[in-house]
VOKE-514917 format. One record per residue (C-alpha): residue in one letter; x, y, z. Coordinates in steps of 0.1 Angstrom, whole numbers, plus 5000, padded with zeros to 4 digits. Last residue first. Example, Ala and Ser with C-alpha at 12.3 -4.5 7.8 and 13.67 -1.06 7.14 Angstrom:
2
S513749895071A512349555078
***
This chain:
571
X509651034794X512950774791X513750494822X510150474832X510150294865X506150164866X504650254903X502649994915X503550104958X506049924969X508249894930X508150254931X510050234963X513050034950X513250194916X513850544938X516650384963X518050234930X518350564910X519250754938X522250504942X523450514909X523350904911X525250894940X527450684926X527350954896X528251244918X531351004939X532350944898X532651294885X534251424922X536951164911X537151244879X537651654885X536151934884X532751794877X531251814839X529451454842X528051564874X527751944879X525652024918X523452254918X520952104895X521451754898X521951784940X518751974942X516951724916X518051454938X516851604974X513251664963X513051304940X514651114974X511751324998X508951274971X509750934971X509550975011X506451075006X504850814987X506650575008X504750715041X501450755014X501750345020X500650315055X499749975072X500950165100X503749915108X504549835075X505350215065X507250285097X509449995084X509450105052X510350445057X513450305082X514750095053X514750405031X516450675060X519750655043X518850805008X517751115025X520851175045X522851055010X520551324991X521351615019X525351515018X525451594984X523751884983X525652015011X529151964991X532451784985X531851414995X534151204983X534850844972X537650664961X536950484928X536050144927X533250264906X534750404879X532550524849X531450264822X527850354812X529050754814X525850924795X523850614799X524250684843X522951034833X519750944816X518450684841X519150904872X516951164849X514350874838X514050824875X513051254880X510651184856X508850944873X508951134906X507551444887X504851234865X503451054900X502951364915X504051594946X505751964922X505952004886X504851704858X501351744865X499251474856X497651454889X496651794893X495351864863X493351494871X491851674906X490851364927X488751514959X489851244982X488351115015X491051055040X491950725060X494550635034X496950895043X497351095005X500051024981X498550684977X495750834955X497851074938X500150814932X497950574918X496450844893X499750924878X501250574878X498050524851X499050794828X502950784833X503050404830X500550414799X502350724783X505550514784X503950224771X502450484742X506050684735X507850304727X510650534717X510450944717X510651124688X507851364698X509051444734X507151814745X504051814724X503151454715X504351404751X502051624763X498951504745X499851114754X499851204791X496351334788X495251024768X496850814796X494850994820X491550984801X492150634794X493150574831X489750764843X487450524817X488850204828X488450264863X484650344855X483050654872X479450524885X476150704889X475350844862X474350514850X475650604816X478650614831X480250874844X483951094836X482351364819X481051464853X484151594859X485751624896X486351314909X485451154944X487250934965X486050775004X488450705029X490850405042X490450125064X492849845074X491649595090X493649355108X492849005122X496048805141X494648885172X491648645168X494548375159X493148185196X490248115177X488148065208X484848175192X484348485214X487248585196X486148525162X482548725173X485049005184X486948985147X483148955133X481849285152X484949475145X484849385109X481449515104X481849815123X484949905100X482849865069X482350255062X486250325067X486150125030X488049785027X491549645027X491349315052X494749195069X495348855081X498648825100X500648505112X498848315088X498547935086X497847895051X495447645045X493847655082X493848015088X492548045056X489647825062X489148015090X488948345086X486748225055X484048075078X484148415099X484048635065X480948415052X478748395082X479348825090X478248865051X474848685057X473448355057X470048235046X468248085074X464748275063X465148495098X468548605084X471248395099X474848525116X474148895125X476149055145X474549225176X474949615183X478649695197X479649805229X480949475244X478549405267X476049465236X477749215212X474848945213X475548705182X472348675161X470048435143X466948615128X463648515139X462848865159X466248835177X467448435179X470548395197X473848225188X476848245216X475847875232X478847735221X476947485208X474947715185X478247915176X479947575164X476447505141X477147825122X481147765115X480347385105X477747595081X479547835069X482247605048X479847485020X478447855008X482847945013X483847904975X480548144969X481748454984X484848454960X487848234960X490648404935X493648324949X497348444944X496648764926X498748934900X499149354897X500649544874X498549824872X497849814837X497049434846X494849414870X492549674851X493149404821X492149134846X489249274855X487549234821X488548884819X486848844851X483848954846X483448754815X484448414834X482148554862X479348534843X479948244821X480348084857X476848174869X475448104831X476147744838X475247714873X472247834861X471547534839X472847254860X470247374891X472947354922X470747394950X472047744959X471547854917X468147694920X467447934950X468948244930X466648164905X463748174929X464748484941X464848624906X461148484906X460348684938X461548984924X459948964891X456948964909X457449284920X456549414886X457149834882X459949844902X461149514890X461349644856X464149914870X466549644885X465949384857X466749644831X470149784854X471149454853X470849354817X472849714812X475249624843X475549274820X476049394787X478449664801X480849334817X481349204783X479349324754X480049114725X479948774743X477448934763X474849004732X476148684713X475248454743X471348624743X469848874765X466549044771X464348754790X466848524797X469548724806X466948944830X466448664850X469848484856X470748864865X467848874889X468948534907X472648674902X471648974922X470548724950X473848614965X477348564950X480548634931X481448924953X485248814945X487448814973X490848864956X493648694975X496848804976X499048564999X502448685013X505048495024X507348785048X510748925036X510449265040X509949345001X506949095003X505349325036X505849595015X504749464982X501749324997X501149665016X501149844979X498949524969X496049624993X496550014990X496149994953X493249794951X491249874978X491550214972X490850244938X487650004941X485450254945X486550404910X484550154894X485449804879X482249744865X479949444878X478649084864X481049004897X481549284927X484849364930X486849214952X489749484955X491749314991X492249035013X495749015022X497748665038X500548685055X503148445065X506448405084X509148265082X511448605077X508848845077X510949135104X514649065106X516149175071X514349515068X514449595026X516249945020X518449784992X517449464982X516749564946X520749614944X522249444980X525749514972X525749754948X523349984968X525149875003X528650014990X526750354974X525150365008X528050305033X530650475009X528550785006X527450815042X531150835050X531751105027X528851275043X530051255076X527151305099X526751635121X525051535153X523451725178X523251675217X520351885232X520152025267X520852395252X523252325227X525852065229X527652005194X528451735171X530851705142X531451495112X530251185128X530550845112X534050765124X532350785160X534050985188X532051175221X533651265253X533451595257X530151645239X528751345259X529651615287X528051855274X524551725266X523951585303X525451935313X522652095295X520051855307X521351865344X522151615359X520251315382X521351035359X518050955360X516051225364X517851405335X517251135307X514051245296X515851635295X518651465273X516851535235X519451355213X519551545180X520951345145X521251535113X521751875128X520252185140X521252365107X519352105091X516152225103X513251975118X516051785139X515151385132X515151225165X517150975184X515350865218X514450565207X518350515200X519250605237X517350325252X518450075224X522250155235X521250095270X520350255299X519250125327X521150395353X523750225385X526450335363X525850675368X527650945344X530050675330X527250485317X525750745298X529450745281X528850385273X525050445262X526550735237X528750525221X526150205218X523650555205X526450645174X526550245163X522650165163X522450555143X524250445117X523350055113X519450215112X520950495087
***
């Protein structure tokens, strides 16, 4: 559509041009100015002229009428001057042989903006969990959203860099060292995995309340741990081997690889330089013994850099990351994935950056995103206070194993398939939703296989997938044609894909694929059901409807790919 609409508003600038040559406007002018017509009936294309009635000094509806009069591109159907709009009517036939033509030309390509990454690198900070931890439902959104923008920004042609923050330091592995050697043993862990260690947690957590002193010896555990005590450093990395391993099989249902693990601790060497360059700079103050950066001109309370014992805080260890991968990978953008609740922290840290002379200040995004809750306590942890990500797929892949049982016995490989449905079922629901709202996750809702979910889009690809095996070897250097509105709706649809991801990119927004998959699946199942493919009229109606089909099918395997959605060619 971009190629489309670049071609219709040239036309339109030269007429423009004709109206009062004296008047700055250009073909990129009028293509801003493009819009989307709410109803159909309006057209696919509307040009607003009352913004351009000052300066051609006419009239909006003569503006509109006289572009009408002089107005020819192959693309256009028809177009019409109504009430100081121009509308276009796009040639569906035309549409089909620039989309199905681009589909088999570019294949997994398709949609992808060619001008936008193109030598240039970003780097994506995003899930972290916190090690000797469970994967919980908190870390949905980090997740999901961080790699959907990976594959975005990826799919536009820009390095990226995944790197998974690990929260694989700091006092709770002083009471974890602790509580392991009073209650655990290797065969206890080895067995239990990350659940030995929340329940070894948990112990030291409650025992503490009624011994304090077990805080200050976890402290001094943690201490050792800083000064590099053999023995702790030991079980520190035993810890976060078995955290990890249980991670990686959440990692991997999704589908999701990382490109650096370096937690907290990588950096414990790095803060320092970063520490002593704000105390020559003359930006570090001390505020009741703690060391602080003064942010008050600035409207922010202070950041803290040092705690009034010298220890560091998370402030020390972002800024010393910033840059250390500024320096290793030389981003052009830096984007952080966390919680709404931590967008004071990275405004106070970016601004501290700044104040630093770190002329890549600008470079820093954060992109926030709401809170998630689940209705059914059935769902918590022993803790009762925690809803494992393990624990909400199996119940969703168990869910999506019932109805299959029920409606698609025979079917091959029914437990992959039931994985993908089950788990693509919860990530779409999440992603269907703007990031920066809470969410009240309803699993009937989810799993449903009618109306916005992941089970309905899925389907509808193993319908595209279905078809094409019915006629593997139809023609495809047919001559195209476009006989119905159907039709022309899906190829509308189909064309906007590279304009979804840019808009998607830009707003660090992936619920604006979710949609539009909802937009392709909407439009496809229209076209499928009023409109007879393998039993056309004739062959080459038949083989325009299964081009189409073809090129459903790629748009749609496209955009799952951007946001961890499995294509599931049979449900």
């Amino acid at each position: 559509m971009i190629s489309i609409k670049k071609s219709i508003s040239a036309h339109i600038a030269e007429i423009l041009k004709k109206i009062n040559a004296d008047a700055q406007i250009d073909g990129d002018t009028v293509y801003a100015m493009l819009e989307y017509p709410p109803d159909e009936k309006m057209g696919d294309l509307a040009l607003p002229c009352f913004k351009l009635s000052k300066v051609l000094r006419m009239a909006p509806v003569k503006i509109a009428a006289t572009i009408a009069e002089n107005f020819s591109v192959d693309s256009v159907a028809r177009a019409e001057a109504l009430n100081g709009y121009f509308n276009i009517y796009l040639d569906g036939t035309y549409l089909a042989k620039s989309i199905v033509s681009g589909v088999r030309e570019k294949g997994e390509r398709f949609g992808a903006p060619t001008d936008m990454g193109e030598g240039k690198t970003v780097v994506l900070d995003y899930s972290s969990p916190n090690v000797a931890k469970p994967f919980h439902i908190g870390h949905l959104g980090t997740t999901v959203i961080g790699h959907s923008l990976k594959r975005l920004h990826e799919f536009a042609g820009y390095k990226c860099v995944g790197i998974n923050y690990l929260g694989d330091w700091g006092t709770q592995f002083g009471k974890l060292i602790v509580a392991y050697r009073k209650w655990g043993n290797a065969e206890l862990v080895e067995n239990g995995g990350v659940d030995a260690l929340v329940d070894l947690y948990v112990k030291i957590n409650n025992a503490i309340t009624d011994d304090p002193a077990l805080a200050d010896e976890a402290r001094a555990e943690f201490r050792k741990l800083e000064d590099g005590d053999e023995e702790n450093i030991k079980l520190w990395k035993w810890f976060v081997e078995i955290s990890l391993a249980e991670y990686q099989k959440t990692y991997k249902q999704l589908g999701i690889e990382f490109d650096s693990y370096k937690g907290e601790s990588f950096y414990t060497d790095k803060m320092p330089a970063q520490v002593q360059k704000l105390r020559d700079m003359g930006l570090l103050k001390i505020d009741d013994g703690a060391s602080i950066v003064d942010l008050e001109p600035y409207g922010m309370t202070p950041c803290l850099i040092l705690k009034r014992d010298g220890s560091t805080l998370y402030p020390t260890r972002d800024i010393a990351a910033a840059v250390y991968r500024k320096e290793t990978y030389d981003f052009d953008k830096m984007i952080y994935v966390t919680s709404a609740g931590q967008s004071l922290h990275f405004a106070q840290w970016f601004k501290v950056v700044e104040l630093m002379g770190y002329e890549w200040f600008d470079k820093l995004v954060h992109v926030p995103y709401g809170t998630v809750s689940i209705n059914g306590a059935k769902l918590a942890t022993r803790t009762g206070n925690v809803i494992l990500l393990r624990d909400l797929f199996a119940e969703s892949i168990a869910k999506v194993e019932a109805i299959m049982e029920e409606k698609n016995p025979d079917l091959p490989d029914r437990d992959k398939v039931s994985e993908a449905v089950g788990v693509g079922a919860i990530v779409f629901y999440y992603l269907s939703n703007n990031r920066i709202r809470d969410i009240n996750f309803m699993m009937e809702d989810a799993l449903s296989f009618e109306g916005n979910t992941g089970p309905y889009v899925q389907y509808t690809y193993a319908r595209t997938c279905s078809v094409l095996a019915k006629s593997p070897d139809y023609d495809k250097n047919a001559e195209l044609t476009v006989t119905s509105a159907d039709e022309t709706s899906l190829l509308k649809t189909l064309s906007r894909f590279e304009e979804v991801v840019r808009e998607a990119i830009a707003a660090y927004e992936p619920s604006i694929v979710t949609r539009y998959i909802l937009d392709v699946a909407g439009a496809y199942n229209r076209f499928y059901h009023n409109c007879s493919i393998l039993g056309a009229e004739n062959e080459q109606i038949k083989n325009t409807r299964l081009a189409l089909t073809e090129a459903a099918n790629t748009v749609l395997g496209n955009a799952f790919g951007l946001i961890c959605l499995a294509k599931t060619e049979k449900i």
